[in-house]
Structures are given as C-alpha cells and as structure tokens.
C-alpha positions in Angstrom: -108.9 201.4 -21.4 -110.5 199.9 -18.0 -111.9 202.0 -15.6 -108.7 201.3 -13.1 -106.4 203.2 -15.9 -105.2 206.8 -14.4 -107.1 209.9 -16.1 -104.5 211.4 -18.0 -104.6 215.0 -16.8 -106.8 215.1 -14.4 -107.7 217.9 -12.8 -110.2 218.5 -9.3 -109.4 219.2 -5.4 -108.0 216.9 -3.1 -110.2 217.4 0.5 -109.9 216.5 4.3 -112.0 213.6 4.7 -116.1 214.2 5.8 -119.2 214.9 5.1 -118.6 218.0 3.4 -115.6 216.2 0.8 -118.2 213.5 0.4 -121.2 215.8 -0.8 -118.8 217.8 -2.9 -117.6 214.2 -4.6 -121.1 213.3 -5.5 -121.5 217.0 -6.3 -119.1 216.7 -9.0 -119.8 213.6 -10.7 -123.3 215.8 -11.1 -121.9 218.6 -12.4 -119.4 216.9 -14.5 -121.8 214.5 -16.3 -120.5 212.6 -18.9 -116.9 213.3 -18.0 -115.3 210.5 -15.9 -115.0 210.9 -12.4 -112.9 209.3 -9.7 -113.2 209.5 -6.3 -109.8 207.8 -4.5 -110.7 207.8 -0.4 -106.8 208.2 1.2 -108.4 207.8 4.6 -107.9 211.2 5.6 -108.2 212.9 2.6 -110.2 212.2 -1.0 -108.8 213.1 -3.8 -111.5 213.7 -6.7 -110.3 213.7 -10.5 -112.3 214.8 -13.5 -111.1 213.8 -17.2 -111.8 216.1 -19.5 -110.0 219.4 -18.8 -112.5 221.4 -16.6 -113.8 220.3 -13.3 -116.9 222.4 -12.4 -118.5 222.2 -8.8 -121.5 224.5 -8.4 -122.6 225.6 -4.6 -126.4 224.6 -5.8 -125.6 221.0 -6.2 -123.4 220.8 -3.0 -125.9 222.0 -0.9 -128.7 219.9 -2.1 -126.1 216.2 -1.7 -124.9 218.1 1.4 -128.7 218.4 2.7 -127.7 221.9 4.3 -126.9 225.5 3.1 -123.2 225.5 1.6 -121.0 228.6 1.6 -117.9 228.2 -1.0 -115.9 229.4 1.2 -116.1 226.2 3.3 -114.5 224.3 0.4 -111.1 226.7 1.3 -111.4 225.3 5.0 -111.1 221.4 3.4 -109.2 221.9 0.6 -105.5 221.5 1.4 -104.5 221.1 -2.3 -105.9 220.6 -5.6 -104.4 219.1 -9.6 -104.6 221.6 -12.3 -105.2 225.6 -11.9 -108.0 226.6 -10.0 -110.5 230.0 -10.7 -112.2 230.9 -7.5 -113.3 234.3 -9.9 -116.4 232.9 -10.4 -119.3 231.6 -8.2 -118.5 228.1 -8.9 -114.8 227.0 -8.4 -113.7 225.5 -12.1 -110.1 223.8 -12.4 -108.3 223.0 -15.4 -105.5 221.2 -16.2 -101.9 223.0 -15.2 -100.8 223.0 -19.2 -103.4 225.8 -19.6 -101.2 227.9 -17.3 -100.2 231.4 -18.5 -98.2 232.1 -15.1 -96.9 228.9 -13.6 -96.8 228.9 -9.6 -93.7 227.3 -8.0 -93.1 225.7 -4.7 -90.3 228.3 -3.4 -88.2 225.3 -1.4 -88.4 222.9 -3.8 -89.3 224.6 -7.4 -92.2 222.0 -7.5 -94.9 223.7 -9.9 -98.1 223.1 -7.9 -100.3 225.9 -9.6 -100.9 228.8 -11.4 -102.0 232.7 -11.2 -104.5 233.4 -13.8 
C-alpha cells in the first residue's frame, strides 16, 4: 500500500479552511499517533482522515498548535461536516467509523446516511 492509497474507513471532520482547521490537523496527527493521518486541503475546506476507527482530538493539544486558548465549541463554528459518527459527550470530540452506528441518521431529501445518534 503507498501512502497515496485511500484509508479504508476513515473517519475525522471536514473544516472551513484557517488557522483554526490547520491547528486542529496537526492537533490530530498528535493525538492520533501511530494511526495514519491525512490531511487533503480542498482550498476552502480540509478534510482530515484518521485510519484506524477512532479519531481523537483533545482541546489541550489544539490550543497549544493553535498558540491561543481553544474553546470546543469553536470546532462546531468550522465544522460543516464530518465521516463516521461523532461523540461531542465527552470533553474531547472522538469519531468512529459510521458501521459502529446503532441509530443511523439519514439525509431527509435524499435518504443519504450522513451520521448517527448515539
């Protein structure tokens, strides 16, 4: 496998472009060690993707790349979508991929799945 093969399943937030998307990127290749972790840049939005099954992104480390006090509640402000299911229970946002759904979330239009209640 090279390192420009897809992550099967990957799961992680897709963000509006900026400094905060870019401290949260470096954040999570930090709090995802030893899981792969790609950043794609989209121009106005990154999408990050962790292999592995769990994405984990802890305020701690986002303030420290970020260089400024982070509130999680920023992340909702930037954060138009995300792949997998999300937990926001927590102090630290964790997704996981959507097979570990117990109630799927559909798209009312379209039927699309695009998350899950926990």
């Amino acid at each position: 496998m090279s390192v420009t093969d897809p992550i099967i399943d990957p799961v992680g937030p897709v963000l509006q472009t900026g400094d905060v998307a870019r401290a949260v990127a470096d954040a999570a290749a930090i709090d995802n060690a030893g899981k792969r972790v790609d950043v794609r840049d989209r121009g106005s939005y990154v999408r990050i993707e962790v292999e592995g099954g769990e994405c984990v992104l802890r305020r701690a480390t986002i303030t420290e790349e970020l260089g400024r006090p982070f509130k999680m509640s920023e992340l909702e402000l930037i954060m138009p979508s995300f792949v997998g299911r999300i937990d926001t229970s927590s102090v630290e946002p964790t997704f996981w991929p959507i097979s570990a759904c117990v109630k799927p979330l559909t798209y009312w239009v379209t039927g699309r799945l695009i998350g899950c209640l926990p």
